[in-house]
N, C-alpha and C positions, 0 to 999 in steps of 0.2 A: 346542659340540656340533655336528658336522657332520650333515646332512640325509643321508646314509647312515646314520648311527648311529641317525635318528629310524628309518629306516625298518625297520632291522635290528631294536632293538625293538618296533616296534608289530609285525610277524609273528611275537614271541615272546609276546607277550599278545593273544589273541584281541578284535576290535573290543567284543564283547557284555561284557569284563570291562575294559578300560579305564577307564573313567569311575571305577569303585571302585582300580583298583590305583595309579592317579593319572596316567594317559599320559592325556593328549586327544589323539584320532583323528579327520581332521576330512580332506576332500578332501586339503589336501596333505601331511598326517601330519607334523603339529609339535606341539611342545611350546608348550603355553603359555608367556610368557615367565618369569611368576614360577615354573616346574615347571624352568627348564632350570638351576637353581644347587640344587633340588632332590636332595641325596647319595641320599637314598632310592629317588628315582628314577635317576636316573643312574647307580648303580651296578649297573642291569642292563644298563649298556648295551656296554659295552666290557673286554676285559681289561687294556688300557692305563688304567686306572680311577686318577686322581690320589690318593695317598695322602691328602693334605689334605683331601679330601671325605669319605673313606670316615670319619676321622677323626671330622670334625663332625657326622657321620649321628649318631653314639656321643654326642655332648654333652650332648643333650637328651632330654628325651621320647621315644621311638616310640610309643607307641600314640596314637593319634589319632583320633576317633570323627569317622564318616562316613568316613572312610579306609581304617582299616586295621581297626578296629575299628565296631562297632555301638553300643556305649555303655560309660562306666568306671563300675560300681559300688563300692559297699562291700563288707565280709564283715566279721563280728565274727572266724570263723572260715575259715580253710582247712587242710586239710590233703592232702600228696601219698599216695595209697593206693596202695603198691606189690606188685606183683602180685595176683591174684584171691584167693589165700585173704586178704588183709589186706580188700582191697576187699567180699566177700562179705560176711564177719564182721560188717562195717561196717554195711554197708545191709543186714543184718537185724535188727540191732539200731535202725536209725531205723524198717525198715517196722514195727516190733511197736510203736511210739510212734504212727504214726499213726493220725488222730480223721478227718479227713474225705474226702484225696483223696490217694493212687497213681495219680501218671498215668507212663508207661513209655512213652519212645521209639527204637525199638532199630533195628539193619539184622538180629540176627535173635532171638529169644526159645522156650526151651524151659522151659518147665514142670516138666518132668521133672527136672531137674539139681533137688541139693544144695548150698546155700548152703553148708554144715559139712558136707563128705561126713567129713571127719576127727574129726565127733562123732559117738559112734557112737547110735542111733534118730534121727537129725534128720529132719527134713520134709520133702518137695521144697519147689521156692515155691509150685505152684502149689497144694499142700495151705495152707501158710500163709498165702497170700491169700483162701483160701477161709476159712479159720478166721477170719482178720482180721477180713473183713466180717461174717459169720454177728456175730463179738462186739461188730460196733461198727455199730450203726443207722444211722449217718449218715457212715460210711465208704462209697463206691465205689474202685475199680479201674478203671483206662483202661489198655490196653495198646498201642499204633500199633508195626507191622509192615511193613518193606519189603516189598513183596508179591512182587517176587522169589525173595524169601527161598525161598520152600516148595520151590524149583527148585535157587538157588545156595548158599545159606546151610547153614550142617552140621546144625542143628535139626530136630526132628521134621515133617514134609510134611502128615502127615496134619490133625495136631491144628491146626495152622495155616488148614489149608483147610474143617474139616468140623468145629472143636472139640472141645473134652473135658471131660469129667465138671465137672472142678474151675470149670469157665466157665458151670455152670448156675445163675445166678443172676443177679437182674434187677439188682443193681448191681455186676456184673461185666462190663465188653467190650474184647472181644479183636479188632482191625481190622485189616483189610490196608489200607496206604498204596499207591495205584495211582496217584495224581497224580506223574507224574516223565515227562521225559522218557523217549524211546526210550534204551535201554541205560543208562541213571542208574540209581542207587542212595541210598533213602535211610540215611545212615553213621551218621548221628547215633547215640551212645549216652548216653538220660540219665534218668536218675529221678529225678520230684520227688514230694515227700511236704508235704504240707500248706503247701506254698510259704514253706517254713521251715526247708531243705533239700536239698541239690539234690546229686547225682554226674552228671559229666560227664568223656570222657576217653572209653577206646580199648575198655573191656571192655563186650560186650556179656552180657545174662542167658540165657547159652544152653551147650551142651554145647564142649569142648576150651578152655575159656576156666580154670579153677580150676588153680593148682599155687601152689605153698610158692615162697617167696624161693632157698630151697636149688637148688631147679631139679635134682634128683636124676634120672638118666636113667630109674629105673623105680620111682615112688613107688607105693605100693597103693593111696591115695585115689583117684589121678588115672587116673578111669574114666569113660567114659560114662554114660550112664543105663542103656545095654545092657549094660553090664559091659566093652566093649572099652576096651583101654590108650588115651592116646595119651601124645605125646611132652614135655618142656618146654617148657613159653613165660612169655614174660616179658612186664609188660605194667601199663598205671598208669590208676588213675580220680585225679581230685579231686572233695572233698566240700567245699563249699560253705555259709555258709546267711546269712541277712541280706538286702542288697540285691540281692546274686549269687544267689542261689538264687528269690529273685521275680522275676529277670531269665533264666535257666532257664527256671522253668516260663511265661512269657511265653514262650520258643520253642516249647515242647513244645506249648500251644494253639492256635498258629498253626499250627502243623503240623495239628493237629486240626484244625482250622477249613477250613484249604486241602484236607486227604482228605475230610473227612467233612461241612462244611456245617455241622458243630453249631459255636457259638459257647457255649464250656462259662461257665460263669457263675464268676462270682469267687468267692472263696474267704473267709469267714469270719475272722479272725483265728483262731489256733492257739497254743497254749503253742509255745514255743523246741524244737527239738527238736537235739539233737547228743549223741553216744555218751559215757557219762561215762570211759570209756577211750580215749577216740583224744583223743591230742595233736596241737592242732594246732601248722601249722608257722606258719604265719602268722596274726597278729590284727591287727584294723583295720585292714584290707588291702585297696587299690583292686585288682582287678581288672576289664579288658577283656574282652570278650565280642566275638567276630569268627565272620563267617556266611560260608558258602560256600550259595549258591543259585541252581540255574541257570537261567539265560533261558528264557523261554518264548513263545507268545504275546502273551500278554496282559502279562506282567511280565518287566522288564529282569531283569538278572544283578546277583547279588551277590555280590562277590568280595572282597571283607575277609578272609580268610585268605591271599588270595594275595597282596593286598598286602603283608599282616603278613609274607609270607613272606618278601618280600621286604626292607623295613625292615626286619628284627630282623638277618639276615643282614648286609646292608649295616653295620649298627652295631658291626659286631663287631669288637673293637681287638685281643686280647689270644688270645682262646679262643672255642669254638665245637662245641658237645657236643651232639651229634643221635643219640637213638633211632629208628628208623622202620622199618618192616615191609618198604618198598621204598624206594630210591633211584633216583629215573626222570626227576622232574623237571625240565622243559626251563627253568621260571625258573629254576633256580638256580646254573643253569653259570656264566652269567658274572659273577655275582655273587661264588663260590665261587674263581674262574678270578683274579679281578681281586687278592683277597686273596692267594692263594698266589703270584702274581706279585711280590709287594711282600716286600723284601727286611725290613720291620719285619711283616708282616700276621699274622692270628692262626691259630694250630694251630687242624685240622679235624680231630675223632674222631668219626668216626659210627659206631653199631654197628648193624648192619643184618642182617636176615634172610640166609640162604642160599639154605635149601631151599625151592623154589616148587611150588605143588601144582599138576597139568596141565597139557597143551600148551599154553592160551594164557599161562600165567603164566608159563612157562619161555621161550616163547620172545619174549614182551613182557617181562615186569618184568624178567626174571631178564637177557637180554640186554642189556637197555636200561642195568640199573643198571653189568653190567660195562663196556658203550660208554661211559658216563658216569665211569665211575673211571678208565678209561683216557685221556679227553678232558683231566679234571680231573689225571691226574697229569703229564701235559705240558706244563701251567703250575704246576708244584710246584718249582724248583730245589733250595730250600731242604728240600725233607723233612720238611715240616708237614702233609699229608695221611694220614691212617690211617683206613681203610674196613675193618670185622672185623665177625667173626658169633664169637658167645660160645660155647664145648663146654664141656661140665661132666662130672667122670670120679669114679663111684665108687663101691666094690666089684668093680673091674677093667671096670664098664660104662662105655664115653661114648657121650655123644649130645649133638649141637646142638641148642641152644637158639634156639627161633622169636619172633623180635623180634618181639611186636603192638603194643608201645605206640607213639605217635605226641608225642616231647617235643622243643623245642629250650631250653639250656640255654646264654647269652651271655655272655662277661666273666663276672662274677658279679652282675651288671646286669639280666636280664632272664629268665624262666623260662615257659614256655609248653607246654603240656598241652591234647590234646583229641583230636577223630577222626581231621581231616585228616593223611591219607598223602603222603610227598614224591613223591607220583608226578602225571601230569596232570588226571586225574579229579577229583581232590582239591581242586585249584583255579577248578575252573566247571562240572561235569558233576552232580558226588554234592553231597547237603546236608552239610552239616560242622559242627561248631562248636568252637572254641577257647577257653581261657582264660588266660588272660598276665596276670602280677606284673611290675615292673619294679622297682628298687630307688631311681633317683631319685636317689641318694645319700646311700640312709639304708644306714648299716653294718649296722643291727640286721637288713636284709631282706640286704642282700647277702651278711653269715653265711648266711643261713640257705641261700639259693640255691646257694653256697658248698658249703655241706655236704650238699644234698641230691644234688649232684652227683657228690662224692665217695663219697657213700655208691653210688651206682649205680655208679660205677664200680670200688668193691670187691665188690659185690654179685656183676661180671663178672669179677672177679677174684680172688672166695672170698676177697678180707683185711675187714678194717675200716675203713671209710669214715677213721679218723682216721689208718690208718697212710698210706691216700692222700695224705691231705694234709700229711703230714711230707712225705712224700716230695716232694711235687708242691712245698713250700714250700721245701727244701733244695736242688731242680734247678732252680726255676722255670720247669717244664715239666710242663704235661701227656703230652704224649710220651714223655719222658725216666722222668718215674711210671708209664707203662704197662707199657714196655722192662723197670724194674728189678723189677716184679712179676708177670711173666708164667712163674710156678715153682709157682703152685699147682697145687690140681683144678679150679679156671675155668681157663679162660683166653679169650682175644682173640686168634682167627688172622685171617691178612691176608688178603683175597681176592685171587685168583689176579691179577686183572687190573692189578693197582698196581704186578706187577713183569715186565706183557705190555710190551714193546718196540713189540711190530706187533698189530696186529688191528682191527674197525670200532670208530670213533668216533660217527659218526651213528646218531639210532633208529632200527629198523629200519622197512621200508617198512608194515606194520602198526599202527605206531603211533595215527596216527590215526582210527585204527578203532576199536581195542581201549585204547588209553589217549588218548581226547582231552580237552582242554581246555574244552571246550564241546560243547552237544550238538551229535547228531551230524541234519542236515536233510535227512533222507528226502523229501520234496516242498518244496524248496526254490523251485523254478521258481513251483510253483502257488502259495505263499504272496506272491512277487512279484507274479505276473500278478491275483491273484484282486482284491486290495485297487484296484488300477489298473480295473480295469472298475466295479468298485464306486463309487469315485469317478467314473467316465464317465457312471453312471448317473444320480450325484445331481447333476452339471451338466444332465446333457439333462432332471432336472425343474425 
């Protein structure tokens, strides 16, 4: 590796997230030596990317704790919960189980909303949390709220700032998270119940989050609290419970801890708790846990997501299936770049959002992603790149469907669910949290990763996950399976920019503003000088 290419990487990862993504950043920006035979690494570096490496990235392992990850648990149970009514259903039937503790950590939370709007007298939550405790003596409720939320977030403003009815109760609290950098967000969305249980993944408990699998352009459940419409989305938690789910709610208290100063006390043992109707996909199941948290004064940056981001992409031999709200991300070009260079490398289908809401989404995400598809489709010879946003048509309506979920889906090798967004934020700015399966080599997980995959991808394409995988096993291509089922009422259109000739490639000059990588150091200078006299001072006594 040439000392151009060190340096061309470390200004694609900010110095504050190196140390976790695995670059050392050091006066003369090299690579440790044992990091430069590193494929994980290296395959952010170049699009001339040696096939042979990207290869051996794929052999082994990728999750790696202190890496790419924070630590590998167990799970008795997992399961993938796809879109919010499956998701809702789910976690009301664990909160009505819980004995001692609901703790809720979200970027925004509304009370108001129906878990079952599609049953007809159901509850809001925040009646059913209230009910909970009033029945159960030794139950509390914790709620932790990005406290931007009340400004950015679609949830109610008020109840957020000044509370409500349902929160009058001494073992009820409702908090805003202020601890974040300037322009951070905390993303996270997770709820733990009795630390015997845990959803974690992209859906927050707030209003435009609920629709049905169908994705119908005008379903009558899919209302607000105020009775306004909104449109399709589509979007995935996972539920957890065993070692993963006490590994959970271990973030969700340090979150607490760092907002609020309270060190919550341990938890009791609890009966088992998991829905006697959800199947899960997976049992006895390692999963990884990876943190996105940003730098601060006092504490370094944690960038295991970004690394993961990195590693799982590098590993990829065959295939390479990304949901994501946005596509922006600056790691991931030449990652992405290197494969589709490679005359054997793997098909890229990502299904991505369209429609961006406001000026600065349209003209940050929304541009940046098409600069990005356009970048990426000029190292595509081969025709393995497909970037599409899902329409669904029926009773003579369409409407696009809005990608929230956040999954990436490898070979049939690897499967990963959680908050983080492919954009930059996502990787050192917002808190995040991930969860990743890997198969290892066991058949019995990579079925399943297999078909969880296919099923989403009929899901976009209104068939059946199993007529996917005829198809996909008959062409041996995912491509090839998209192409010959794109005749329902889904479908997968292409975005414009994969068949622009001309137009920018670069992000625009905004980006670092409005999507950076780390925070953004508003008194930069004074944090430099201040420390330096402080020092001068404790010399001269």
């Amino acid at each position: 590796m040439t000392d151009s290419h060190v340096v061309e990487m470390t200004e694609a990862i900010p110095v504050e997230l190196s140390v976790s993504v695995g670059v050392s950043v050091g006066n003369a920006m090299k690579l440790e030596p044992e990091m430069r035979h590193d494929p994980a690494v290296i395959g952010t570096n170049a699009v001339d990317l040696p096939s042979g490496l990207v290869k051996a990235a794929g052999a082994g392992a990728v999750l790696s704790p202190g890496r790419n990850c924070r630590e590998i648990v167990r799970a008795n149970n997992a399961a993938l919960l796809v879109d919010a009514q499956n998701y809702f259903a789910e976690v009301e039937k664990a909160l009505q189980q819980a004995q001692r503790s609901i703790l809720i950590v979200g970027w925004d939370f509304d009370a108001r909303i129906r878990l079952r709007p599609d049953v007809e007298g159901s509850e809001s939550l925040g009646t059913l949390l209230r009910r909970l405790v009033e029945e159960r003596p030794e139950l509390e409720v914790r709620v932790l709220v990005w406290s931007v939320a009340v400004a950015h977030a679609p949830g109610a403003t008020f109840a957020l700032l000044f509370g409500a009815d349902w929160e009058d109760h001494p073992r009820i609290q409702v908090r805003l998270d202020t601890e974040h950098p300037v322009y951070a967000a905390h993303h996270q969305k997770l709820v733990c119940i009795d630390d015997v249980i845990a959803f974690a993944g992209g859906i927050d408990l707030t209003v435009g989050r609920w629709d049905t699998s169908a994705h119908t352009p005008k379903d009558p459940w899919r209302l607000t609290p105020d009775g306004a419409p909104y449109g399709p989305v589509h979007d995935l938690q996972m539920a957890v419970d065993g070692e993963a789910a006490v590994a959970i709610a271990r973030v969700a208290r340090e979150r607490w801890l760092r907002a609020l100063g309270e060190d919550l006390p341990a938890i009791e043992p609890c009966p088992p708790i998991w829905p006697d109707d959800l199947q899960a996909d997976f049992q006895d199941i390692a999963i990884g846990v990876s943190l996105t948290v940003p730098a601060t004064n006092f504490s370094p940056a944690v960038a295991q997501v970004a690394a993961l981001t990195i590693n799982v992409l590098a590993a990829a031999q065959r295939s390479i299936y990304i949901e994501a709200q946005y596509f922006t991300c600056s790691l991931i070009r030449k990652v992405l770049a290197s494969h589709l260079a490679r005359s054997d490398g793997p098909e890229i289908i990502a299904i991505v959002s369209r429609a961006a809401e406001g000026v600065v989404e349209k003209r940050v995400m929304g541009e940046n992603r098409d600069r990005l598809i356009r970048r990426l489709k000029r190292h595509d010879p081969y025709d393995r790149l497909k970037v599409l946003y899902p329409v669904a048509t029926c009773d003579g309506e369409t409407a696009e469907v809005l990608i929230h979920a956040k999954l990436m889906i490898i070979d049939d090798d690897v499967i990963r669910v959680g908050s983080a967004n492919l954009n930059n934020r996502s990787m050192g700015l917002d808190t995040e949290l991930d969860l990743t399966i890997e198969a290892n080599g066991d058949e019995r997980i990579r079925s399943t990763i297999s078909r969880i995959r296919n099923d989403l991808l009929g899901e976009h394409l209104g068939c059946d996950g199993q007529l996917v995988a005829k198809v996909i096993a008959e062409s041996g291509s995912m491509v090839a399976a998209l192409e010959q089922l794109q005749d329902g009422p889904r479908s997968l259109h292409p975005f414009p920019a994969l068949t622009e000739a001309r137009g920018p490639v670069h992000p625009t000059l905004w980006t670092a503003v409005l999507d950076p990588m780390r925070p953004i150091r508003l008194f930069n200078f004074f944090r430099k000088i201040i420390p330096r006299r402080r020092q001068a001072r404790a010399r001269r006594r």
